[in-house]
N, C-alpha and C positions, 0 to 999 in steps of 0.2 A: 411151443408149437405155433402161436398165435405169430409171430417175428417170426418165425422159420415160413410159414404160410405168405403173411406181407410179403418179405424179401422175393418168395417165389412170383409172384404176383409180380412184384416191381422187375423180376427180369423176364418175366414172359411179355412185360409190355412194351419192356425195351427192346430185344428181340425181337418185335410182333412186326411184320414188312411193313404194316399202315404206321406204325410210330415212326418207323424208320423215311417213308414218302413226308411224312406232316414237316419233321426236321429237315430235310430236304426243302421243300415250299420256305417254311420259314428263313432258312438261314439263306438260301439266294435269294427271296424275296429282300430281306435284311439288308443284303449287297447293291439287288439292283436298285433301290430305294435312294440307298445312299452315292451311287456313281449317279445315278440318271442325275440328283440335289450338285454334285461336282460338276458334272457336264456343263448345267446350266449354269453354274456361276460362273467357269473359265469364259462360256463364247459371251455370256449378258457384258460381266465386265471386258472383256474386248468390244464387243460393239458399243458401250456406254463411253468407253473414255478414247475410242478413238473415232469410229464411224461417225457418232454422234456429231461432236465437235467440228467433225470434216463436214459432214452435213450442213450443217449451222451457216457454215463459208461457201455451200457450194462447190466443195474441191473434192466430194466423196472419193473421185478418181484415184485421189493418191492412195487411200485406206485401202482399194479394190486390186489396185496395182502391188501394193505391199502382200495382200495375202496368197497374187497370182507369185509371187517373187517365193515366199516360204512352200508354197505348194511345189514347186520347181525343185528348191533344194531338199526337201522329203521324198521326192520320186527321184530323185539324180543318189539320193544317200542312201535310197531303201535300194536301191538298183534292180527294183520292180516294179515291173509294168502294167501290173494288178492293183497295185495301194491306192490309186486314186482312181478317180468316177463315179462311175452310180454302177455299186458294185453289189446291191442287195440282191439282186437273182442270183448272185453266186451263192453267197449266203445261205439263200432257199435252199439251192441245188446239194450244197454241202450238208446243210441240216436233213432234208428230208432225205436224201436218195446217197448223202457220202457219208465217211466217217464222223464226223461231228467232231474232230479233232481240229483245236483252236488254240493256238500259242501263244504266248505271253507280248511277244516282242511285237507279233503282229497284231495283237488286240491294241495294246498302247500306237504305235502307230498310226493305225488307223482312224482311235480316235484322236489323237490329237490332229490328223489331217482335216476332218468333219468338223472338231472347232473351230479350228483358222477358218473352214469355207463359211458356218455359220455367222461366227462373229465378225469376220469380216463383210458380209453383206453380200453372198447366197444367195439367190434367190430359192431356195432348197427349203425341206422339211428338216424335223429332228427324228423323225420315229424310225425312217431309215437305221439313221446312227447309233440311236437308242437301242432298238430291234437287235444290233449285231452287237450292239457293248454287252448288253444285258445274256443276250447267249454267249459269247465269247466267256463272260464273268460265269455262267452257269457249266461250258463245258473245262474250264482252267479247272474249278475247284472239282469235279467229279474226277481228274485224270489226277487229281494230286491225293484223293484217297482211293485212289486206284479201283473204281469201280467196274464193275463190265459194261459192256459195249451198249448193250438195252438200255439198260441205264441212265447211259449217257448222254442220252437223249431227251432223257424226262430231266436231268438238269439244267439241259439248253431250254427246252419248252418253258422249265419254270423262270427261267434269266426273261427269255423274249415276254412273258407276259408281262411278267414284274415290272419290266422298264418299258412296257406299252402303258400301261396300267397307271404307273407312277408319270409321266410323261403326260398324259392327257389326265387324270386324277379318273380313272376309268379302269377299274377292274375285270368288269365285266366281258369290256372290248378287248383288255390286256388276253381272255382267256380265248375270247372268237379268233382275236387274232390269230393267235397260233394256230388254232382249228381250221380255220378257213385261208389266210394268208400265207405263210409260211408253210401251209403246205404237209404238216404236221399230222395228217389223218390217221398213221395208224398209231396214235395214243390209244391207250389203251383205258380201260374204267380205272384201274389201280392206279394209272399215271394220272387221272385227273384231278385227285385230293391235292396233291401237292403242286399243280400248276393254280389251282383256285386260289390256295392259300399262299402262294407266291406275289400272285397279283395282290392279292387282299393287303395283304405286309408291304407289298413296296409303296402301295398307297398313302397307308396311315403316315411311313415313313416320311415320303415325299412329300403330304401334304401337312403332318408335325414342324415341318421345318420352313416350308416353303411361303412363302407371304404373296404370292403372284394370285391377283384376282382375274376367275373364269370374266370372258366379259360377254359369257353366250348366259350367266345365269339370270334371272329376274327377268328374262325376255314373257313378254304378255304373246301366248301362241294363240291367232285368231283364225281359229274354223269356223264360217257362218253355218256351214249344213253339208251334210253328204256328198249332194250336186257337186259341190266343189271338188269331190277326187277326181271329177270328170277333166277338172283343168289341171289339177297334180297330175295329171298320166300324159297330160300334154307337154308340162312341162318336162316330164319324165324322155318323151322323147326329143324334145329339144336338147337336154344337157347329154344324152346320148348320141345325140346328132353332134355337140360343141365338146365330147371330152374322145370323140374317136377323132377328128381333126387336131384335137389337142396331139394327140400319140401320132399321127402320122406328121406333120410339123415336125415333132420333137426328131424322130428319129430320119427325119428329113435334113434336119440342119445339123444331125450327130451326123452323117454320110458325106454332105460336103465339108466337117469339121475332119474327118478322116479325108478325104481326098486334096482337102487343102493343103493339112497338114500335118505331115506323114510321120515328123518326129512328135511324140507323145509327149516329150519334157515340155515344150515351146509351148502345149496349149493352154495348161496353168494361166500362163503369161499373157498370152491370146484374152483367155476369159476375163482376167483381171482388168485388162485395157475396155476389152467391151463392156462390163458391167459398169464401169465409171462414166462410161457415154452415155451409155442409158441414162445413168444417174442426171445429164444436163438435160436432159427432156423436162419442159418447164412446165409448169402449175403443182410441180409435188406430182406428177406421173410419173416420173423417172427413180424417183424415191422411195416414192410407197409400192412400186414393187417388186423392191429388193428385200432380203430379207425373207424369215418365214410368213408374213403377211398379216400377222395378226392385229395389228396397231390400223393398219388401213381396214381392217375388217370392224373395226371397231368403230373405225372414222364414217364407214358406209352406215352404219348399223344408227349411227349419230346424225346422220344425214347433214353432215359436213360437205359431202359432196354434190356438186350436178349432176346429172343424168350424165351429161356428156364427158364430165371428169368419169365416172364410173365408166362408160365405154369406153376408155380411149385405157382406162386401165387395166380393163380387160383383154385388153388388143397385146397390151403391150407386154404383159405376165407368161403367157405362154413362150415368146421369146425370149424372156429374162431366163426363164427356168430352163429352157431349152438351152441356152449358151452356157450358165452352170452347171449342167451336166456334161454335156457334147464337150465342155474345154476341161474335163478330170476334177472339177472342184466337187467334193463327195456330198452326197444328203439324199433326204428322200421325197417322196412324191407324196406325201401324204398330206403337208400345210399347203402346195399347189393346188392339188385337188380340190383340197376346203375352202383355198382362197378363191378360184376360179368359178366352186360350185356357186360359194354366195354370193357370186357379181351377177353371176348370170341371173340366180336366183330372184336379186333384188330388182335386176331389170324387168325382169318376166312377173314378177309383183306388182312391180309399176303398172306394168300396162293392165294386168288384171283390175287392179285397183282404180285406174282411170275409167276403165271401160266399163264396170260394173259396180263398185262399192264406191263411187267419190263421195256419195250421199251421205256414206255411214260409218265413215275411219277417218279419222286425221292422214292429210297425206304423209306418204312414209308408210305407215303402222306397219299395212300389210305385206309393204316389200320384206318385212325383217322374218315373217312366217314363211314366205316363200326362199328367202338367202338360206333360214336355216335346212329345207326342206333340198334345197339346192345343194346342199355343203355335201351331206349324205348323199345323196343322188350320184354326183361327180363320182366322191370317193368309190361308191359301191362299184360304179361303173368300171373305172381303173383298173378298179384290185379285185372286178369279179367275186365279189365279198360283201354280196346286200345284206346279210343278216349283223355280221361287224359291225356295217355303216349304221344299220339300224340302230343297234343299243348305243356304238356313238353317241351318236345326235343324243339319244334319249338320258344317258347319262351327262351327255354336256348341257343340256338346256335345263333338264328333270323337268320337263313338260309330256304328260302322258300324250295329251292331245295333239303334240306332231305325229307319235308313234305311225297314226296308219294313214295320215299323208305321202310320210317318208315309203314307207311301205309300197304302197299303190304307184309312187314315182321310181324309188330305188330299182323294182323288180323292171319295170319298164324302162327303165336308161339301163340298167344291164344287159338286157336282154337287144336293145339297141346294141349298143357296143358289142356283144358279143357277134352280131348279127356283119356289122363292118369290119373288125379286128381281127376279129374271128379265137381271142385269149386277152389274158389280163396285160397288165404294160409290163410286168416283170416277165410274165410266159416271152414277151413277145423279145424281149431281149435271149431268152434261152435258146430260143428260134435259131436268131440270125448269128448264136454262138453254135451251132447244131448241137444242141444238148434238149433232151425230152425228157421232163419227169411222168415217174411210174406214176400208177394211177391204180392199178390193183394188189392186192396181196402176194403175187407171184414176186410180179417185179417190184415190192418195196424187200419183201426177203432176198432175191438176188442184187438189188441194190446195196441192201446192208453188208452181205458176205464181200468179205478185201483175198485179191488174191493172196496176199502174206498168211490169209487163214490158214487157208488151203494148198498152197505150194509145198514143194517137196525139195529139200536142198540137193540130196543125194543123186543128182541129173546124172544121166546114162549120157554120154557123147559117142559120135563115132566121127574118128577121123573121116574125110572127104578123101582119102587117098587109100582107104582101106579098101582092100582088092575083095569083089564078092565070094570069095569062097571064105574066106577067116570070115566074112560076116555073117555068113550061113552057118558056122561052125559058133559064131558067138550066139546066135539066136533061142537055143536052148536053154542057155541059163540066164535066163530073162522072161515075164513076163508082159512086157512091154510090146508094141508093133510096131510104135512112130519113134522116129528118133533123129534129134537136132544133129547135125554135121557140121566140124570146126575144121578150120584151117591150123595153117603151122603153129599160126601167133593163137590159137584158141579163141579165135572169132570165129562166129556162127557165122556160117556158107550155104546151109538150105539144110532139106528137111527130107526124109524121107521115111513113108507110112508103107505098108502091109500092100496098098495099092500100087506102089513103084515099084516093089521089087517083088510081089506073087509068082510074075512072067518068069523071071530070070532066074529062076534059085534053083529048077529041073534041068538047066540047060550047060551041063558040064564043061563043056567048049570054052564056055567065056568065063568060069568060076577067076582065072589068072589073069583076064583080057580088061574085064570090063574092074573098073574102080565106085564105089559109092556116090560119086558128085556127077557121074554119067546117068547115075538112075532120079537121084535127088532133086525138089522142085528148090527155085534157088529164090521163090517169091515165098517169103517168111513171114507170118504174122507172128508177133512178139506179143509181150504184156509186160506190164511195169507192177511190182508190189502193191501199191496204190489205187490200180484198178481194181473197180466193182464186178460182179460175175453178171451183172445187166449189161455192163460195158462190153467183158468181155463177149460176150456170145453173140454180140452183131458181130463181131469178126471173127468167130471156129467157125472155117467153112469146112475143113477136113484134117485126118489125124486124131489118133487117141491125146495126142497130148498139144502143150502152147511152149515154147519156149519162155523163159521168164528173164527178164535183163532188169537191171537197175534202177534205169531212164529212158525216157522213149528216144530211142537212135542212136543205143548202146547196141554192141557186138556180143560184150561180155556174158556168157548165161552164168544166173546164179542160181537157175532151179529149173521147176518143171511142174507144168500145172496140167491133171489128167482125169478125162471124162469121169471115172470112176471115182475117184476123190470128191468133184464139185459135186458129182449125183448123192454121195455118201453126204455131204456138209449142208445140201440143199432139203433133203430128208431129215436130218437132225435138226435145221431151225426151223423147219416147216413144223417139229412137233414141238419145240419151247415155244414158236408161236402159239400155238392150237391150247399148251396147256397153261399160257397166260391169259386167256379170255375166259 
């Protein structure tokens, strides 16, 4: 009895959902842990044994030119015009609002494009790359035990923390992120054990193995008194003033990188030529700010630098990063941010420091409280994500006493930036792609429903050449009112609804005169399997039903998507929603 009892025990626990979420967290965090430790070796040694040495000679160019040459032949072989850029908004948009369906060929892909741009000398972030390895790795292994679609969501959530998490040795931020950045709002309480525990695990993992020393920890954080958030909220709106300029620059020089130049393959090559120019910009400016920035952040922090080497770095960083992206070489905005936050930071330190503490600090000391205070600031502002930026910083430095610096400036440069921008810098690419993420409950549940749910293959057609009286005689045994019209070849020709043909079905005269494509409107809104029931419903402007084709600017119908249906599918997740909370 006692062993019959255990056993029972041992499978209600296996069985129990929470056992099943916790092995979830664990074994992606496991994953992401371990890609994010691969990532970094492949771009470290690419940059060590080749940039480096280029470096050394002054001849970066070639190293920058080689990686615009491989990015060329990965867009010309993927024969997609999606695989390279700064392509994290899509990301988002896929995570939060699409399927969350991610393939093997294009996970690899992609990231091996992010390591050429990295290790090659980038001006670009990793957590971009990170962010999409780590989901990609979380939605591959959920489609391979065949989970449902809910689901599959909370595997991505736990990949993007784990390899946030892992990436910055920041758990915490690994789990904001997703909350706030990605977009990820309607996780649920049940889905939050195993995105914690994903981050938690890809940490230890990452940082079991890893030997790279933080060089923000052992920082001495100096707050004299209170007074002083007075000049954090100053500086607050300064880097809010310095990261909306940042964003309109960037996508200033992405509009004339499109109008320059119009073939997508060439600008690899494009960027690769420009970044090694940069590169001869003399004193070590051209240098230090390629790459993800942290060796120069280190250098500022070390006061290696002049004031005027510092500005001329900061001058020059926004368009480093801006031609990195604008020319398809993939990464993210998140090392920019931080490198940008702490120059400004440091400058604006400076002068506090001159102007009021020279009495009482070694020079320096205080610029390194205000770069850090900056670092977060920037970022939040960006990614419209002050509470992320917050535990950041607080997890990078482990200094309490930045906390409500960062605080009193974060909210302050966000709310700046929000104020010019008007959205974060990935919103703002969703923008000018005309794509809009949901924001409530309605629209994340008809975002999640795919027409392929809800379509009907069984599609009723009627020839275009059907004379109106067989159709009045076909009308009966059917349920339906709206209904697609094919030509000879069984290409859709238009549409007609209970509205086009009300008039004419009393009027016996014309039952032999008049033919279907006389009454049919011939302006057709179609759907693709693939579309969201958010997507579709900006366009049913009328009709019971949608045509459903293949690909967008296909002829061929493979089905039929119809108000009754979406209203039945929309009612049934409306209550798996309701009974998951």
């Amino acid at each position: 009895m006692p062993t019959r009892n255990i056993r029972l025990a041992i499978y209600n626990l296996w069985t129990n959902q929470y056992t099943y979420f916790i092995l979830i967290g664990f074994i992606v965090g496991i994953c992401a842990g371990f890609s994010n430790l691969i990532f970094h070796f492949l771009y470290n040694t690419i940059s060590s044994s080749l940039i480096v040495p280029l470096a050394e000679k002054n001849i970066v160019i070639f190293g920058t030119i080689i990686g615009g040459v491989i990015l060329f032949f990965v867009q010309h072989i993927s024969k997609r015009d999606d695989i390279l850029g700064y392509k994290f908004h899509r990301f988002i948009h896929n995570v939060s609002q699409g399927s969350g369906l991610i393939s093997i060929k294009e996970t690899i892909v992609k990231s091996f494009s992010q390591v050429i741009s990295l290790g090659f000398g980038g001006s670009v972030g990793q957590e971009g790359p990170m962010a999409q390895l780590g989901g990609s790795i979380g939605s591959i292994l959920g489609q391979r035990i065949r989970i449902k679609k809910t689901d599959l969501k909370i595997f991505i959530a736990c990949g993007i923390a784990g390899a946030i998490a892992a990436t910055f040795n920041a758990p915490i931020t690994g789990v904001l992120f997703v909350e706030e950045v990605t977009l990820l709002r309607n996780i649920k309480i049940r889905s939050f054990l195993p995105v914690v525990i994903s981050a938690a695990t890809a940490t230890v993992v990452a940082g079991f193995y890893s030997s790279e020393d933080n060089i923000f920890y052992n920082v001495d954080f100096l707050l004299f008194s209170y007074n002083e958030l007075f000049i954090y909220a100053l500086m607050g709106v300064a880097i809010g003033l310095s990261s909306s300029f940042f964003t309109k620059l960037h996508f200033s020089i992405e509009k004339k990188f499109e109008n320059t130049f119009t073939d997508q393959k060439i600008r690899p090559l494009v960027g690769g030529i420009l970044l090694g120019l940069i590169a001869f910009i003399p004193f070590g400016i051209g240098l230090d700010v390629l790459g993800n920035g942290h060796e120069t952040i280190r250098k500022a922090f070390s006061h290696e630098y002049g004031l005027w080497i510092v500005l001329a770095i900061l001058l020059v960083k926004p368009i480093a990063t801006s031609i990195t992206l604008s020319s398809g070489w993939p990464g993210g905005i998140f090392a920019p941010a931080i490198f940008l936050g702490a120059l400004c930071g440091y400058l604006f330190g400076f002068g506090v420091e001159t102007i009021f503490y020279s009495d009482f600090v070694n020079p320096g000391d205080l610029s390194i409280s205000y770069a850090i205070v900056g670092m977060g600031t920037f970022l939040a502002a960006m990614t419209q994500a002050p509470l992320t930026s917050i535990f950041f910083i607080f997890e990078l430095t482990e200094t309490y006493q930045s906390v409500l610096p960062i605080m009193v400036s974060s909210v302050i440069g966000t709310s700046i930036y929000k104020l010019i921008i008007g959205r974060s810098f990935e919103a703002c690419y969703l923008k000018n792609e005309n794509i809009e993420l949901a924001q409530n409950e309605e629209s994340h549940i008809l975002s999640n429903m795919k027409v392929s749910e809800i379509m009907r293959r069984d599609v009723v057609t009627i020839p275009e050449k059907m004379p109106l009286g067989k159709f009045i005689e076909f009308l009966p045994t059917t349920q339906l009112t709206t209904f697609p019209l094919i030509d000879e070849d069984d290409n859709l020709s238009g549409i007609i609804s209970v509205q086009d043909y009300r008039g004419w079905v009393l009027d016996e005269e014309l039952r032999d005169v008049v033919i279907m494509k006389d009454l049919a409107s011939t302006n057709v809104n179609t759907v693709t399997p693939e579309e969201s029931m958010l997507e579709v419903l900006r366009h049913w402007d009328k009709g019971d039903i949608l045509p459903v084709v293949s690909r967008p600017g296909s002829k061929k119908i493979i089905g039929f998507l119809s108000r009754r249906d979406a209203l039945i599918a929309y009612n049934k997740a409306l209550n798996e929603e309701s009974s998951e909370n």
